[in-house]
PLY file of the C-alpha trace (Angstrom):
ply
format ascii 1.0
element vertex 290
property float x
property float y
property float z
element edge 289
property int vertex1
property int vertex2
end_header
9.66 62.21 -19.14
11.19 59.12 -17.71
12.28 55.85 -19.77
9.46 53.78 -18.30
6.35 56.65 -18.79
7.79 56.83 -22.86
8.20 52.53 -23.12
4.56 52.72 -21.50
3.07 55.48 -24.12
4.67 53.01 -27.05
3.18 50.26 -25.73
-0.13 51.13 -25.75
0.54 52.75 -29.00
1.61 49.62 -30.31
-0.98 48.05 -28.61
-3.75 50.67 -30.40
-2.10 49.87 -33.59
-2.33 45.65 -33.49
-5.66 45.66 -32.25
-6.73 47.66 -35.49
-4.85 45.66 -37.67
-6.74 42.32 -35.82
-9.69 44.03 -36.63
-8.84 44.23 -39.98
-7.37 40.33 -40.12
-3.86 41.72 -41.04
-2.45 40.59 -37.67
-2.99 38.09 -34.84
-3.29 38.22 -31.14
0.86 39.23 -29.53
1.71 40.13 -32.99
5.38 42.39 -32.35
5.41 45.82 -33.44
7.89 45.05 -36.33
5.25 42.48 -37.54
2.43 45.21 -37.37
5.06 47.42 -39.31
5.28 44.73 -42.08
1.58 44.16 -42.02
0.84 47.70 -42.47
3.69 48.08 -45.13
1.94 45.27 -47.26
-1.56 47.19 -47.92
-2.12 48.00 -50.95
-3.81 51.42 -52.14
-6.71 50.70 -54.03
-8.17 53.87 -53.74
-11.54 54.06 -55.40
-12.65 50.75 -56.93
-16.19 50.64 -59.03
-17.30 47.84 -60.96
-20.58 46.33 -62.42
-21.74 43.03 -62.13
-24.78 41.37 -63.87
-27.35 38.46 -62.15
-25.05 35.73 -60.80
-21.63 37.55 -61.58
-19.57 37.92 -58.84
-17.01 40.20 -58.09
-14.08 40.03 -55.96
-12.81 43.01 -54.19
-9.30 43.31 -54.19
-7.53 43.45 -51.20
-6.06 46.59 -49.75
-7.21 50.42 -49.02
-10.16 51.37 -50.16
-10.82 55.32 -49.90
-14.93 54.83 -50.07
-15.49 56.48 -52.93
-15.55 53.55 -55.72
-19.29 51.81 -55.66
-20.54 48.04 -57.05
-23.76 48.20 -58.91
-26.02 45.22 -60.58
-27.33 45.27 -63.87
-31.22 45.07 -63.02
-32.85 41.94 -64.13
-34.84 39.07 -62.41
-34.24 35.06 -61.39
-33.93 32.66 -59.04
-31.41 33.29 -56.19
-30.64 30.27 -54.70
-29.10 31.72 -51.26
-27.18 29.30 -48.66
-27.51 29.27 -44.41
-24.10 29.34 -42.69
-22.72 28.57 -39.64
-19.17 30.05 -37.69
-17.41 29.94 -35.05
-15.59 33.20 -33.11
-12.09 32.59 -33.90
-9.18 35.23 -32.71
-8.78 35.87 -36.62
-11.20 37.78 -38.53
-13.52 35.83 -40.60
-15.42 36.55 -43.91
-18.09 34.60 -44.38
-18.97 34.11 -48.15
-21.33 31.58 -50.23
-19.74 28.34 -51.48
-20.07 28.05 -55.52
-23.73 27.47 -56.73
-24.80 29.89 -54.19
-26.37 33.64 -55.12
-25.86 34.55 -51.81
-26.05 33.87 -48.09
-29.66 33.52 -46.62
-28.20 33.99 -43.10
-25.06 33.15 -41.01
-25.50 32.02 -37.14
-22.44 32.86 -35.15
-21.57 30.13 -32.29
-21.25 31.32 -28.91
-17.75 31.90 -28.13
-15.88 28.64 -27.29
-14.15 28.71 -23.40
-11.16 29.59 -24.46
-11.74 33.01 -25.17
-14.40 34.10 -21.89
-14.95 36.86 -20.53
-11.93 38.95 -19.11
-13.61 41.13 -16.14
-12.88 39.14 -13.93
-9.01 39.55 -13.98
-7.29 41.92 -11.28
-3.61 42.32 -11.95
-2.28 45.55 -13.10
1.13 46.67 -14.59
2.89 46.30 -10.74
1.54 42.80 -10.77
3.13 41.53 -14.11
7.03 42.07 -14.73
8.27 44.65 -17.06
7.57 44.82 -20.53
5.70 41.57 -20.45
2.39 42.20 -21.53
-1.35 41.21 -20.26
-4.94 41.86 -20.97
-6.38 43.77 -18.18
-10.48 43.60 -17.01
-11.22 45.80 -19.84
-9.67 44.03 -22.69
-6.90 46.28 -22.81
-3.18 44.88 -23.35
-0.76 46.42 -20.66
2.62 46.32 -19.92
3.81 44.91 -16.80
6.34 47.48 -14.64
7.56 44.71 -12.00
11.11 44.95 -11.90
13.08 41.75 -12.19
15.80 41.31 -9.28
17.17 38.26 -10.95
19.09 36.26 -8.25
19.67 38.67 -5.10
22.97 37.85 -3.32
24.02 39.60 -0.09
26.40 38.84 2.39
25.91 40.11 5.90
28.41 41.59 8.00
29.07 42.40 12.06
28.40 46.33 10.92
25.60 45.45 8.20
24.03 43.02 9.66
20.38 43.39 7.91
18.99 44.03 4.20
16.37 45.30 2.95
14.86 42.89 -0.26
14.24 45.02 -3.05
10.15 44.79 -4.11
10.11 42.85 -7.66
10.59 39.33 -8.91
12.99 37.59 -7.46
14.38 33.88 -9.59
14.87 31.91 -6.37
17.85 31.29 -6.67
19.38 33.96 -4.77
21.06 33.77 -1.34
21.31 36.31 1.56
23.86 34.93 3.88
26.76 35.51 6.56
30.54 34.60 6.82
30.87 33.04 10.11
33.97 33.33 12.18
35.04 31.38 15.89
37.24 33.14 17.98
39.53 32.15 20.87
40.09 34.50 24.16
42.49 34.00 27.13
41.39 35.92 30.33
43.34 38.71 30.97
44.00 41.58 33.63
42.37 44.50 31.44
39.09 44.17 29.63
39.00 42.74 26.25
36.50 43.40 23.28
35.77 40.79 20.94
35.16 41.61 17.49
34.69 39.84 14.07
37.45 40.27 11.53
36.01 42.65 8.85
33.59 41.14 6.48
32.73 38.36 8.95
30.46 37.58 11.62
31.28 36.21 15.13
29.35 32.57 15.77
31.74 31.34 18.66
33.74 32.78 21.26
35.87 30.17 23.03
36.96 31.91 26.48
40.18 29.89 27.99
40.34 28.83 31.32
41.99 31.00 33.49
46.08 30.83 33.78
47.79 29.09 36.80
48.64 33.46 37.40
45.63 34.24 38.04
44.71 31.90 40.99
41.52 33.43 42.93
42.24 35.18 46.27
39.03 35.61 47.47
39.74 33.71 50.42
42.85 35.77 51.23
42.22 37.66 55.21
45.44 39.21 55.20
45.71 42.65 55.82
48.49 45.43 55.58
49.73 44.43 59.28
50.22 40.98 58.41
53.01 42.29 55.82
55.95 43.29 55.90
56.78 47.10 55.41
58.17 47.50 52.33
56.65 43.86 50.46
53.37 43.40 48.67
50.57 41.01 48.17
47.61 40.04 46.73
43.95 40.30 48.71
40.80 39.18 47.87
42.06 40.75 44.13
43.35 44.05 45.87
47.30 44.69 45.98
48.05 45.51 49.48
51.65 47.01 50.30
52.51 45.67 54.19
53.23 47.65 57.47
54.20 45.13 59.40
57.66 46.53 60.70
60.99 44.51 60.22
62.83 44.48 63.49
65.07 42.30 62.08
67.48 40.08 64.86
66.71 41.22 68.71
68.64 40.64 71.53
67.99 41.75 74.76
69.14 40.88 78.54
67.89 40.96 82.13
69.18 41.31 85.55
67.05 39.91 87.36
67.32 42.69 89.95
66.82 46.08 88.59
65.37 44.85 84.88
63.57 41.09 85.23
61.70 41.62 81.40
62.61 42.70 78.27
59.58 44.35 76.03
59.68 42.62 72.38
58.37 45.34 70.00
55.75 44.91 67.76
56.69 43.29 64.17
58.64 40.79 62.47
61.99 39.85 63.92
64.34 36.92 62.30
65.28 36.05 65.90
67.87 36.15 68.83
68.25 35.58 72.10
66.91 37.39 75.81
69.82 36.65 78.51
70.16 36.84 81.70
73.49 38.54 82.95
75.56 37.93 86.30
74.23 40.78 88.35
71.93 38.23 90.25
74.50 36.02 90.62
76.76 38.49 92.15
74.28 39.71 94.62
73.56 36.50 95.62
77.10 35.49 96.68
77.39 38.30 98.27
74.48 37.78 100.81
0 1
1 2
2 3
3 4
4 5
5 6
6 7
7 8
8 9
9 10
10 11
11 12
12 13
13 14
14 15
15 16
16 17
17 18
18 19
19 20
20 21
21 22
22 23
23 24
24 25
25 26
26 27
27 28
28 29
29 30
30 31
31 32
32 33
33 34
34 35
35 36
36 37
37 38
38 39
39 40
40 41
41 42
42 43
43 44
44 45
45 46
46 47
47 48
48 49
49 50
50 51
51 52
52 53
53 54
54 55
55 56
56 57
57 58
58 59
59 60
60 61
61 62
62 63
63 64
64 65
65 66
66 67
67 68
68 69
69 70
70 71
71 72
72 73
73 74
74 75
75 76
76 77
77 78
78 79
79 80
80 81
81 82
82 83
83 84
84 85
85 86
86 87
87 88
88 89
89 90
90 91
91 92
92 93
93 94
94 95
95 96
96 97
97 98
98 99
99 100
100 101
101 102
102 103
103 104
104 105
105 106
106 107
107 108
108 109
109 110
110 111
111 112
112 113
113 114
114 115
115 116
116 117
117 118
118 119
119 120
120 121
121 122
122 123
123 124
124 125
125 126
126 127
127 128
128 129
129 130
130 131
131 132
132 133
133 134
134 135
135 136
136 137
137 138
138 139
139 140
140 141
141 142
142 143
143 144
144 145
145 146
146 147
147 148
148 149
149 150
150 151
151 152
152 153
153 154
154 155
155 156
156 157
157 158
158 159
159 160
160 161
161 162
162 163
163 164
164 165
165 166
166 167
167 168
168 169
169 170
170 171
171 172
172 173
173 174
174 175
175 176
176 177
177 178
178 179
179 180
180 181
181 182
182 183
183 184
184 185
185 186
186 187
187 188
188 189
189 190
190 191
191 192
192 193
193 194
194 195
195 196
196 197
197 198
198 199
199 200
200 201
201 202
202 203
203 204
204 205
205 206
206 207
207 208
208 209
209 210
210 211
211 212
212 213
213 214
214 215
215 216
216 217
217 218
218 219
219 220
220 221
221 222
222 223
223 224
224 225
225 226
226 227
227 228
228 229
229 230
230 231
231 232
232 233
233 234
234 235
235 236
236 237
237 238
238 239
239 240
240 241
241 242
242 243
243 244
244 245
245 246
246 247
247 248
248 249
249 250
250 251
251 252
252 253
253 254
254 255
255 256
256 257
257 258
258 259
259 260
260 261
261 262
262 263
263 264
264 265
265 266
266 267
267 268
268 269
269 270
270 271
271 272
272 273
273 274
274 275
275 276
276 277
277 278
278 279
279 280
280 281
281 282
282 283
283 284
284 285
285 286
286 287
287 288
288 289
């Protein structure tokens, strides 16, 4: 049996218990159950009381347990009874109603109709879940119950990047609680390879500041070069790409004509520092010779 199901049996023990002992005007509405304990501790055993009483005696019953078998008789005999009309009001205590001196007895006793504060109850719909625990209420039948709401207090909870929701636990909560996150701002510089950015543990990312991107990484999307417009060997940057040349390096040429046999000289394909195409003395010799 769990700790709540035995502090709910008690309390409707305790409950059974104070409502007798209101019944009895030993106890008043929310008495504790150490007060009940003290009120029942207090009765006295009277056990079985008898007396006699002759025409306008009275006698006063002592107070305590009474175990029904003592009896009150009257000595026979006649008079005038002067009797007395009284009037009460329901209070939460019991009441006895008794004649005032001079009287015989009471002729009758109207009872008020219950004053507002104490109306009817039937019309009230919260149960144990409703009410926090071990505060008690009177439910629609007049019963007291205790409440089983649990009370949170003041719920704190900080979020994080790889928690970042809670769940708020059903119950009372004080209000002044907080649920909140640690915010962090980051700074990133564009580089070649992709980069992740994460929150530090604990914390949660509210601002990523990207840099501009360095002088190195100037865009080349304009860039029409291709591999022929390089030289062998060297390497460049295309429209992002890294392009190794194949533009041959013929280095320094130098070539010569006749004139005669040879009048052109075929420069080959590729890049070439420079030098020089001549023209040698063969047409000049054939030319004096005419």
């Amino acid at each position: 049996m769990s700790i709540a199901t035995e502090i709910a049996r008690i309390q409707q023990d305790k409950s059974k218990i104070v409502t007798k002992l209101i019944d009895l005007g030993l106890a008043e509405t929310g008495a504790t159950l150490d007060a009940a304990a003290t009120a029942v501790d207090g009765i006295t055993n009277c056990g079985a009381v008898s007396a006699t009483v002759q025409e306008g005696d009275t006698y006063t019953i002592p107070k305590g347990y009474h175990n029904g078998s003592g009896t009150v008789s009257g000595v026979s005999g006649g008079g005038n009874y002067n009797l007395q009309s009284k009037q009460v009001t329901p209070t939460k205590g019991q009441q006895n109603v008794t004649p005032d001196s001079g009287y015989y007895g009471l002729s009758d006793v109207t009872v008020s109709a219950i004053p507002q504060a104490y109306q009817d109850v039937s019309a009230v719909t919260a149960n144990a879940a409703d009410v926090l625990a071990n505060k008690i209420i009177v439910n629609a039948q007049g019963q007291t119950v205790p409440g089983t709401m649990p009370n949170n207090g003041a719920v704190e909870k900080t979020l994080k990047a790889d928690e970042p929701s809670y769940t708020v636990p059903a119950g009372y909560h004080s209000g002044s609680g907080t649920v909140s996150i640690d915010p962090e701002a980051k700074t990133a510089t564009p580089t070649k390879a992709q980069q992740v950015i994460a929150p530090s543990s604990g914390k949660v990312l509210s601002q990523v500041t990207v840099e501009a991107i360095p002088a190195a990484y100037t865009d080349t999307s304009d860039a029409d070069a291709t591999a022929a417009h390089i030289l062998a060997g060297d390497t460049a940057y295309v429209d992002g790409e890294k392009v190794t040349g194949t533009m041959p390096n013929n280095g320094t040429l130098n070539g010569s004509i006749d004139g005669l046999s040879k009048t052109n000289y075929a420069i080959p394909a590729g890049y070439t520092s420079g030098g020089t195409v001549t023209l040698t003395d063969d047409i000049e010799d054939a030319l004096a010779a005419i």
